[in-house]
N, C-alpha and C positions, 0 to 999 in steps of 0.2 A: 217632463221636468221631474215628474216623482222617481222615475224611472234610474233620475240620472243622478239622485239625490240617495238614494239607495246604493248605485253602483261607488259613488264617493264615499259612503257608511262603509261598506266591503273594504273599500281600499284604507280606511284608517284604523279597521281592525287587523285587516291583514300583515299591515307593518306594522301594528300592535306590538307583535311577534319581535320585529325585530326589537324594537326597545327594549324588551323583558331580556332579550339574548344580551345588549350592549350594559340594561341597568346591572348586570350580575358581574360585570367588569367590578364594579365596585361594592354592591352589595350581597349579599349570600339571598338566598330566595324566601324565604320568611321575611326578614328584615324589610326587603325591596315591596312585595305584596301587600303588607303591613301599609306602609307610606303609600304607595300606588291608590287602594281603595281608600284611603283617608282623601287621598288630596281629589280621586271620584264623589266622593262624600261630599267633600265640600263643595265641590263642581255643581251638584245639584239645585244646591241652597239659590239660587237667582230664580231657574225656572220654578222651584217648588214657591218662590215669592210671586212671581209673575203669575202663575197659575189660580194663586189665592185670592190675589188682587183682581183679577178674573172671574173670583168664586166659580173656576172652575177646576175647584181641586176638592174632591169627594173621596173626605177619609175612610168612609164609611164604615160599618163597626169596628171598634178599637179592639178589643179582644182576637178578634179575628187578624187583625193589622199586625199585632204583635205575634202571635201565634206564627202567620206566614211570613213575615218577616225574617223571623228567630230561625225557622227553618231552611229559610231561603238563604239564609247567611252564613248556616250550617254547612248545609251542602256547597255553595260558592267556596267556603274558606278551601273543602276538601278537594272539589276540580280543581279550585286555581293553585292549589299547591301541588296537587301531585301534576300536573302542566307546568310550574314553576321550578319543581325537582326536576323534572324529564325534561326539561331544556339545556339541562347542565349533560345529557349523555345522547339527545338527538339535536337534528336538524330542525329550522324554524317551518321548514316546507312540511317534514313529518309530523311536527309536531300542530300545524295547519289542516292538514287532510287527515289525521287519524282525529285531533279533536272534534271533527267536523261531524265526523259519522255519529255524531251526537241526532243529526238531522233524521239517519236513517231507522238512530236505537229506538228515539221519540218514538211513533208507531207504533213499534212491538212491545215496548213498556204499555202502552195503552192498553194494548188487547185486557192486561190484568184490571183495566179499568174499566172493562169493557166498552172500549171506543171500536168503531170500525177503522177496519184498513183494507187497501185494496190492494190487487193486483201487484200494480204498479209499485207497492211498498217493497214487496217478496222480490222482487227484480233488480230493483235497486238495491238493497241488503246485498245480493248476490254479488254483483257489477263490484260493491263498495269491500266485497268481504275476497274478491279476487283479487281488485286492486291492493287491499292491503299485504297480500302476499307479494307482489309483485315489488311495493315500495318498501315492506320491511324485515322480509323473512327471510334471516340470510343462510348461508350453507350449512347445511344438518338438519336444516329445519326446526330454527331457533329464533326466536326475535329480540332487539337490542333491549337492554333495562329502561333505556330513557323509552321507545314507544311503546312498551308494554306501561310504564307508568300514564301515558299519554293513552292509551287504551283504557284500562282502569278510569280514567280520570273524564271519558266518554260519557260511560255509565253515568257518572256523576253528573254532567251538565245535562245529561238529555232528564236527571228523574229532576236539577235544576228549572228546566224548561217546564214539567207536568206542574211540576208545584208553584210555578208560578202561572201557568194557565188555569189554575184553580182562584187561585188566588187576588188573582186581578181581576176576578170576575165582583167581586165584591171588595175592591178597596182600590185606593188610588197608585197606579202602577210605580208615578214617581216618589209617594213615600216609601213603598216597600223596598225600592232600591238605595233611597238613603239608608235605610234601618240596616237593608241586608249588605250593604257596603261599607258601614260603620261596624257591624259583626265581624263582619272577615278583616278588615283593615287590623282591629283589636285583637281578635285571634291571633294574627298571624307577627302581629308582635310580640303579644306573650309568648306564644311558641318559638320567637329569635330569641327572645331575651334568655332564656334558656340553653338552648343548642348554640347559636352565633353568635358573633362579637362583634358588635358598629359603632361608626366614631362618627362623631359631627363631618368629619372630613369626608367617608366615604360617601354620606348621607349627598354632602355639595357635589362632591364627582358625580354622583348618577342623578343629580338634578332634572338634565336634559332628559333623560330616560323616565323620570319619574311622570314629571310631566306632561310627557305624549300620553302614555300610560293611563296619567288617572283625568288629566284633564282633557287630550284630544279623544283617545279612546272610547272612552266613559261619556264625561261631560259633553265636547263636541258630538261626538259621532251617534248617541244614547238621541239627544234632540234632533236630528237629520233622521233617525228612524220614525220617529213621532210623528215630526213634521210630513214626511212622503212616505206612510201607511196612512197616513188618513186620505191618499189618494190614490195612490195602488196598488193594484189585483193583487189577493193573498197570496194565490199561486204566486201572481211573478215575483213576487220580494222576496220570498222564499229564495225562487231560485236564484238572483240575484244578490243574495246576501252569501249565498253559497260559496258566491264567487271569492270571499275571504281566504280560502285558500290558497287559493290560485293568486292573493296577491302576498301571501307569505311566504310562495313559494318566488315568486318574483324578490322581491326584497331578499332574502337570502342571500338567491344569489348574487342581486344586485349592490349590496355593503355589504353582507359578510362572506361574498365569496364560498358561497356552502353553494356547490355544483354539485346536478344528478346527473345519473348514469340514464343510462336509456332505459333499462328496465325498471327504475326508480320512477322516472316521467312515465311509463307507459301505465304503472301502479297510480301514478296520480291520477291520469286520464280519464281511467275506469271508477276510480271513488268519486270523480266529479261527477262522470256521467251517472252513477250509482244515485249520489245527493238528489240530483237534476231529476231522476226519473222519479225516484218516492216522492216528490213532490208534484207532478204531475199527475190534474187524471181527466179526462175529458169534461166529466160533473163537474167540479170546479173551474175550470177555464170558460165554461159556457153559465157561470152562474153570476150575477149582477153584483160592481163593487159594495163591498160591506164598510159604510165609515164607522172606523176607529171610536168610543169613546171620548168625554176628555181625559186630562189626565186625573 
């Protein structure tokens, strides 16, 4: 069941993607991201009640809370934007499996942390760094602006990921995602208000997109992970979650009609199997489930 709970999380991030591609019908990408984390922000506020009511919601040191919060919200605002610009010049699938190789950067950002890595990391990177040529490197040997922003924008969610693996070790995971979704929502308004021009109207046109966005995305899909990691194997959620790609690249083509080539698909292939391998390693697969904290 946790299994299948997980593989459901995959699939409502994966069409994630498509929303962001139909909200920019009507909103410019600052603007849209803006609203999106607001309306995730708010999405929290029930479980952040429910958890309390619970007394199991451990702020734990406030300084610390804000600190990693601030920065968590930092980093967020600058992935989700440069993934929000780069959707306006790739595809929802490229922009699925190049942001994904977030999974394989993780890792190698560690080593500066001094974490280990194994094997299996070095293998994967490789698989992930063929694929990418295969899905975006086109004649001359050049790559489009939108996935090199979606490249760039990798970086970013994987040092997202370190810092909140830091960070969650000492505070409660679901305040720091309000704090850090309330950051980015407000940034990335100030930065429309400036560069872009929105009307109440646009705002209602991408409704529906906002929506999936900040409430299924976020809200929904945020508690479906909570709920089935607190029962399964690290490894396998991992690779399971992976699988978000793979459903952006379905969605694509399935409503927006964005078709790959063969060499496109065979570039995805190899960054899944890339993802799939760094997270595999026989020590973890034969090691006993670890439950989750609460929140």
């Amino acid at each position: 069941m946790a299994n299948l709970l997980l593989l459901l999380t995959a699939a409502l991030w994966g069409f994630g993607f498509i929303a962001q591609v139909l909200g920019m019908e009507h909103l410019e990408p600052f603007a849209f991201n803006g609203y999106r984390f607001l309306v995730g922000a708010l999405s929290l506020l029930p479980l952040i009640y429910f958890f309390h009511k619970k007394n199991k919601l451990d702020l734990g040191d406030k300084k610390s809370l804000i600190v990693g919060a601030s920065l968590m919200g930092l980093l967020l605002f600058v992935g989700a934007s440069l993934q929000q610009v780069g959707l306006l010049y790739t595809t929802a699938a490229n922009a699925g499996f190049i942001t994904g190789l977030y999974i394989v950067i993780v890792p190698i950002l560690g080593l500066a942390l001094k974490h280990k890595t194994g094997l299996n990391t070095w293998l994967g990177c490789g698989l992930a760094l063929i694929g990418l040529y295969f899905l975006s490197v086109k004649e001359g040997l050049s790559i489009g602006y939108g996935d090199t922003l979606q490249l760039v924008g990798a970086f970013f969610w994987a040092l997202h990921i370190l810092v909140i693996d830091h960070f969650t070790k000492k505070n409660s995971a679901l305040a720091l995602s309000l704090i850090q979704f309330s950051i980015c929502g407000v940034l990335s308004l100030i930065t429309s208000l400036f560069i872009e021009t929105t009307s109440v109207e646009n705002i209602v046109s991408a409704s529906g997109a906002l929506l999936y966005g900040g409430l299924v995305s976020v809200g929904i899909a945020y508690t479906l992970q909570i709920v089935a990691q607190k029962k399964a194997h690290p490894a396998h959620a991992s690779i399971i979650l992976s699988l978000e790609a793979v459903f952006a690249a379905l969605g694509g083509m399935w409503l927006l009609d964005q078709m790959l080539t063969e060499k496109e698909l065979f570039g995805c292939g190899l960054m899944l199997a890339g993802m799939i391998i760094s997270q595999v390693s026989i020590r973890s697969l034969l090691q006993p489930r670890v439950q989750k904290k609460h929140a």
